[in-house]
N, C-alpha and C positions, 0 to 999 in steps of 0.2 A: 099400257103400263101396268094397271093392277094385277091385271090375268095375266100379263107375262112375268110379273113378280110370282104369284101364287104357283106356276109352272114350277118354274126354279124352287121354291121352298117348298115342293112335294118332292121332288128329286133328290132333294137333298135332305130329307127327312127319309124316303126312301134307302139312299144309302147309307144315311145311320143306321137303320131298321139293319139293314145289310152288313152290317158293319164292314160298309168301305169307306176307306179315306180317303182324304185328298193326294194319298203315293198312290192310289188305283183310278185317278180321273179319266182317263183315257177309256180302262176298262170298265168302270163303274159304271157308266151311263150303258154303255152297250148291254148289262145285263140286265136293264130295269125295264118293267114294262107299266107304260099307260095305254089304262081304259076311258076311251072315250063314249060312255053310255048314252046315246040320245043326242049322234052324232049331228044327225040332220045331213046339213052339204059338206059337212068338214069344215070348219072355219075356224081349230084351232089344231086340225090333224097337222101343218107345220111346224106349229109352233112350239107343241109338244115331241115331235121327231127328234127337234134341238135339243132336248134336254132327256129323251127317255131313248133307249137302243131299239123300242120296239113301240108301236104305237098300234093300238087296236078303235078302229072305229065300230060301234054298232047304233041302230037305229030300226025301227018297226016299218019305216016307210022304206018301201026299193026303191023308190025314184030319189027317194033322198041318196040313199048311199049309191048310187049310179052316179048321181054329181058329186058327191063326194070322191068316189074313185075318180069322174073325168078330171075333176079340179086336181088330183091331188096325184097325180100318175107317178112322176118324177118321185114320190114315196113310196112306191110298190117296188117287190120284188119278188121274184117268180117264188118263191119258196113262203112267201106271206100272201100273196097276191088271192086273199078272200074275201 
């Protein structure tokens, strides 16, 4: 509940920042990107997919972000797939 409220209220502080409205929702989300810093496994790389058009994981451990990509595949695609 909290983190996925806070999701949505950077989104959409995001496309204020942007100045997108709610006539560009469709497109709006598709331009914004979240950084996920100190990813770990990914445990919120979904959650933010839903609300940002691009979603970057990072993290210092590789075996973290190797679960994080196993877990989280159905979000890759060949042209982000890093």
């Amino acid at each position: 509940g909290l983190i996925h409220g806070e999701i949505d209220a950077a989104a959409l502080r995001a496309e204020k920042a942007r100045g997108l409205g709610k006539g560009d929702a469709p497109a709006a989300a598709s331009k914004l990107v979240a950084v996920d810093a100190g990813c770990g496994p990914g445990l919120w790389l979904d959650a933010l997919s839903k609300s940002f058009g691009r979603v970057v994981g990072i993290d210092q451990s590789p075996n973290l972000l190797d679960k994080a990509k196993e877990d989280n595949e159905h979000l890759l695609h060949d042209k982000h797939a890093k």
